[in-house]
C-alpha distance (Angstrom), angle and dihedral (degrees) to the residues before:
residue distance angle dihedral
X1 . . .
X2 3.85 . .
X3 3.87 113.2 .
X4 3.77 107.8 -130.4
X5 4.26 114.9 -142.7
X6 4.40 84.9 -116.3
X7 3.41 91.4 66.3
X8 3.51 103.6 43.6
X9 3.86 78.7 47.5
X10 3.83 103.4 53.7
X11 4.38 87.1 37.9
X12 3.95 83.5 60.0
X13 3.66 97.7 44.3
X14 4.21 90.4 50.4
X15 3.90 90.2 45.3
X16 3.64 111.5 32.1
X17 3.94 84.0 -133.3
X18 3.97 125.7 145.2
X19 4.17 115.4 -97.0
X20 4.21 92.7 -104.7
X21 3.74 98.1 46.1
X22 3.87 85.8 47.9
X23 3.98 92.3 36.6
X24 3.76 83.2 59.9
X25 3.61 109.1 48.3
X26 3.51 93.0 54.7
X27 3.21 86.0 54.0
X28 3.83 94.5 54.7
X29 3.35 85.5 45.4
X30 3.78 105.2 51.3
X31 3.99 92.7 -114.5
X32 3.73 87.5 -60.2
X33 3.81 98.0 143.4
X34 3.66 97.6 -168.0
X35 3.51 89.6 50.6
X36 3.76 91.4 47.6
X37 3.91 87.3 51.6
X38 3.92 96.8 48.8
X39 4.14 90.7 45.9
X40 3.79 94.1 45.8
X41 4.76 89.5 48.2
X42 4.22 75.0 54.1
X43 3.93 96.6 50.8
X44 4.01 92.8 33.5
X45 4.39 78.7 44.4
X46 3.59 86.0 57.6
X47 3.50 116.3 37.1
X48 4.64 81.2 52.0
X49 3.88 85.0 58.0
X50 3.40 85.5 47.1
X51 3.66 104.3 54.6
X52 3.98 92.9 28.3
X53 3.93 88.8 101.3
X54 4.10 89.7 65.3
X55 3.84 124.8 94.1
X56 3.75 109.0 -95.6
X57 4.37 90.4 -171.5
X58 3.75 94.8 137.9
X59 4.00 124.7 66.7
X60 3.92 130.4 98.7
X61 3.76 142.8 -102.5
X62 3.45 119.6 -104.7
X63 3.76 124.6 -163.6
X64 4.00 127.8 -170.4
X65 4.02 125.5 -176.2
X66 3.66 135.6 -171.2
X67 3.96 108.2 -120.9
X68 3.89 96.4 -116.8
X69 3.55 81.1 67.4
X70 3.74 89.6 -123.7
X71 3.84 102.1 119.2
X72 3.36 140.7 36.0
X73 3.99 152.3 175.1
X74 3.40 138.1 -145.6
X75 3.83 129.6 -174.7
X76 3.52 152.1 165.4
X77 3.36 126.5 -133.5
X78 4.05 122.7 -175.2
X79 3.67 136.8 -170.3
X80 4.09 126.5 156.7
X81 4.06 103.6 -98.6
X82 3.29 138.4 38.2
X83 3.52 88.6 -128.3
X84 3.85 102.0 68.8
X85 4.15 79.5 35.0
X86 4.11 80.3 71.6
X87 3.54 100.9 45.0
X88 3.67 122.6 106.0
X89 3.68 104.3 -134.7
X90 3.94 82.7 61.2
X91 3.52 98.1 39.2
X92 4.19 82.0 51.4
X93 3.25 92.3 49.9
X94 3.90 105.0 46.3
X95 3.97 87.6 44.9
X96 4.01 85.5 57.6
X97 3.84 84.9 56.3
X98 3.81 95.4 59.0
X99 3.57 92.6 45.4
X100 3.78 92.3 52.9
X101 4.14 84.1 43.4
X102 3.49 88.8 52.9
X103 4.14 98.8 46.0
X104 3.50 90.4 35.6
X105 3.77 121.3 71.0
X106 4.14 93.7 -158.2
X107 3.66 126.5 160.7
X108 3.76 107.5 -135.7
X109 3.67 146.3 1.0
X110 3.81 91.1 -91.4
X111 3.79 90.8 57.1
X112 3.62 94.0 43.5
X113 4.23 90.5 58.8
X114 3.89 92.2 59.6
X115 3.72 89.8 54.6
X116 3.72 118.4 108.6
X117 3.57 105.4 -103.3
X118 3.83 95.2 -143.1
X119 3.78 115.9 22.3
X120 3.56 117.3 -102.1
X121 3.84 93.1 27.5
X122 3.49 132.4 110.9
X123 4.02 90.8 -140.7
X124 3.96 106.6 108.8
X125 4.18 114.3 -150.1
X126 3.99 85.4 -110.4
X127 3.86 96.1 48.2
X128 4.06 83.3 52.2
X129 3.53 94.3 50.6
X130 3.77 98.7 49.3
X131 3.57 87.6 52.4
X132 3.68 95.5 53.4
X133 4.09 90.2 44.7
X134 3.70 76.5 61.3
X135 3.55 107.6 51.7
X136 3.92 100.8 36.7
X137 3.82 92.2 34.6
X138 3.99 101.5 -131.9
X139 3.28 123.3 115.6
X140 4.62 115.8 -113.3
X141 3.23 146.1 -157.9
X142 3.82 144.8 -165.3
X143 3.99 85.1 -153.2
X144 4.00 96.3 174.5
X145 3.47 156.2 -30.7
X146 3.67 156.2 -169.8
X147 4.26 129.8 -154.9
X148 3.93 115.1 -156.4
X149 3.78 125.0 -159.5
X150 4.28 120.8 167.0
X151 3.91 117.1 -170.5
X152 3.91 91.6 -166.3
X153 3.74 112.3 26.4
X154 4.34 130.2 28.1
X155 3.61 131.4 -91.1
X156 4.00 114.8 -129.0
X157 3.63 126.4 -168.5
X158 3.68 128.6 -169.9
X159 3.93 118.2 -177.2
X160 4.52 111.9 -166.2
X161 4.02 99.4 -151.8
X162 4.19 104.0 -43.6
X163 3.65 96.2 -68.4
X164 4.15 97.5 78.1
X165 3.72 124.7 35.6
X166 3.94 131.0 175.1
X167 3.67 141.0 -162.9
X168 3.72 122.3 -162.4
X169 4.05 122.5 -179.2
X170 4.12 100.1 -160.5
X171 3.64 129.6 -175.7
X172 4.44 114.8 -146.4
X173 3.17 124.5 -17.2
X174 3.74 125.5 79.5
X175 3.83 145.9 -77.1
X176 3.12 90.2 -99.1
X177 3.45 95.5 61.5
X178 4.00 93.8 35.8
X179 3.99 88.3 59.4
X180 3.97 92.3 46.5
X181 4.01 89.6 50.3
X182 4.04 82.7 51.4
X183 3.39 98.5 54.3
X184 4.37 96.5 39.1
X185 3.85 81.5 56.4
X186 3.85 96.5 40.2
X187 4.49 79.4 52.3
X188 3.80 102.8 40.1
X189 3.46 106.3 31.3
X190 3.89 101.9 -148.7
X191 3.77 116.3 -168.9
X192 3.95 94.0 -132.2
X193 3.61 145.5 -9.6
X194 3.60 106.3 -98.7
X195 4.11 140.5 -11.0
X196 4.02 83.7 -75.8
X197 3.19 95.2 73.8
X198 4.04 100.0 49.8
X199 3.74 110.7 105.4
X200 3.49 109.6 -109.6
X201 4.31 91.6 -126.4
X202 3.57 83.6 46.5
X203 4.29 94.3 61.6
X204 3.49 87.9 39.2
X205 3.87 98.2 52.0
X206 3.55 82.9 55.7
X207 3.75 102.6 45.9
X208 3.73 86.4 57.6
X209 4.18 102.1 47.9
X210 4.14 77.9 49.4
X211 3.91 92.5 52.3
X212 3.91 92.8 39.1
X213 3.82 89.8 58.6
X214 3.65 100.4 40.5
X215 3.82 86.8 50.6
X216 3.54 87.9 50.2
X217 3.39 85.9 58.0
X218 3.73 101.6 61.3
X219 3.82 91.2 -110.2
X220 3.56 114.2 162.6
X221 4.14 110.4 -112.0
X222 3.98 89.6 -115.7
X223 3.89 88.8 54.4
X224 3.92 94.0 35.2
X225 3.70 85.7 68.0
X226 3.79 98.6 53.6
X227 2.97 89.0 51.5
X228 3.79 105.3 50.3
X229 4.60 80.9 41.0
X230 4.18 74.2 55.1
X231 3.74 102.2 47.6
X232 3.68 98.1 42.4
X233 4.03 96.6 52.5
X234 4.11 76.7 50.4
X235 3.84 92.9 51.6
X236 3.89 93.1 46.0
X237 3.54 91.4 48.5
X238 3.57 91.0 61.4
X239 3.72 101.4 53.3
X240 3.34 108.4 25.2
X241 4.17 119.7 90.6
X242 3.77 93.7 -135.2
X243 4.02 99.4 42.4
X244 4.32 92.3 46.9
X245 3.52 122.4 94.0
X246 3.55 118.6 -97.9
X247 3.69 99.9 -110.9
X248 3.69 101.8 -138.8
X249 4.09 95.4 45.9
X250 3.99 100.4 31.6
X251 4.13 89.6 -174.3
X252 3.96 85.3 62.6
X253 3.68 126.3 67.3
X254 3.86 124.3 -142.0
X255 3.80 82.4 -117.7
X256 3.83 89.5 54.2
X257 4.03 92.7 44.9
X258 4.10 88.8 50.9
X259 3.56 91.6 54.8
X260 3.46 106.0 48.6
X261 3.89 89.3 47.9
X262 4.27 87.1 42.6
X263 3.64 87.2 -126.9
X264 3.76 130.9 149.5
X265 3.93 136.4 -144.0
X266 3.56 115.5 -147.9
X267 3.98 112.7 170.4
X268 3.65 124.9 -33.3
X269 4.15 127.2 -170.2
X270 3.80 125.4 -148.2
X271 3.75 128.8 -170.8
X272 3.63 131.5 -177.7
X273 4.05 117.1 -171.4
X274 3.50 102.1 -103.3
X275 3.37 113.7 8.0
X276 3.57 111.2 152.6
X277 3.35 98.1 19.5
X278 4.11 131.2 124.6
X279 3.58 106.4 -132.8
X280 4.28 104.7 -153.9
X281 4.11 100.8 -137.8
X282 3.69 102.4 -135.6
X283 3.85 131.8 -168.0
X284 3.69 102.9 -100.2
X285 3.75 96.3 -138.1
X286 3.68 90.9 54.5
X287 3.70 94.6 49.8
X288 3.73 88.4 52.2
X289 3.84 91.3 50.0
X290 3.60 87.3 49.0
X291 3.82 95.7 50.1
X292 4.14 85.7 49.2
X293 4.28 87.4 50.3
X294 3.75 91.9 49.5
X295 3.11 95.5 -116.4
């Protein structure tokens, strides 16, 4: 049967999908558009499990927020190149994510996929994705995420380009100060906010490379000990929030700058696209070949 433009137009606008893939599944279909929709989730269903084996290292972090400044999302969203990381169906698509992280109050990636991926759709986040691994051709993830809501203090967020994205939930204070503690965290990278939050095996794997060197040494035991007491106030300083140096007044700690302002840390998130990661090193000629096979 002859495939009339308004159906090839109405198949696009439900899918997202280009004019000849959508020309030909209705015509596979016999201008059944439902069918056309259900066979092209299979191919798009495929082609993801396909290309799920490849290195998604690239992407960006995406951050939504309520305007009471109450809640707030953060997430990571990867695909291979920075290319596709800069193109706008992706950038649409992981900025849907974050607002369904931010609406929904979801416990894990997994249950974050089967959400609708615009409310009042029947389109889940994971059905979208597949279908955009199938039209651009990389493979994508929705690698992680974290949702933020404070009853007593404000959340601030502070993203540097896409690649780095933070969420602070602060107590007093102002927003001044709540962006500046974004952006020292977004820069230094400490692993918590204060000594509390320092596993306990962590301090004491420390404490005893410390001791093992100073006894190496030929310290005496009563000065080994000051200077393990010395080393570990040194160590906490450098990853915790509270013990770092305020990046834009070095003579001032971020403990210092709280104070004075009576303001309060509570928990703060950081993610950098990639991190953790193994990137494989490919040759670049057979990566293009492989991009030209479909691969």
């Amino acid at each position: 049967m002859a495939i009339t433009a308004s159906q090839v137009k109405e198949l696009r606008e439900r899918t997202g999908s280009g004019m000849m893939e959508c020309k030909k599944a209705l015509v596979e279909s016999n201008g059944d558009i439902d069918v056309a929709i259900e066979n092209m989730r299979k191919s798009g269903q495929a082609k993801a499990a396909k290309k799920a084996g490849r290195t998604a290292a690239d992407g960006l972090i995406v951050i939504a927020a309520s305007t009471d400044n109450k809640q707030a999302s953060i997430v990571e969203v990867n695909c291979e190149t920075d290319f596709v990381a800069k193109d706008d169906n992706f950038t649409s698509f992981a900025d849907a994510v974050a607002e369904c992280a931010l609406a929904d109050e979801v416990a894990d990636v997994e249950a974050l996929l089967n959400q609708p991926l615009h409310k009042g759709e029947e389109t889940t986040i994971n059905t979208a994705r597949e279908a955009l691994i199938s039209k651009i051709g990389e493979n994508m993830n929705v690698r992680r995420f974290a949702r933020f809501e404070s009853d007593n203090g404000r959340i601030v967020s502070y993203r540097h380009g896409v690649r780095i994205g933070v969420l602070v939930e602060i107590e007093g204070g102002n927003a001044a100060l709540g962006k500046d503690i974004a952006m020292h965290v977004a820069a230094t990278n400490p692993l918590c906010v204060d000594s509390d939050g320092v596993p306990a095996e962590t301090l004491e794997k420390e404490r005893e490379i410390y001791k093992a060197q100073a006894l190496e040494s030929g310290k005496p035991d009563n000065i080994v000990d000051k200077i393990v007491d010395g080393r570990v106030r040194k160590y906490l300083s450098e990853i915790t929030l509270v013990g770092q140096p305020f990046i834009k007044d070095p003579d001032v700690t971020v403990e210092k700058l709280l104070a004075n302002a009576n303001a309060k840390v509570l928990r703060f998130q950081r993610f950098e696209v990639g991190e953790g990661i193994e990137k494989k090193t490919e040759n670049f000629a057979e990566e293009v070949m492989a991009q030209v096979r479909g691969e």
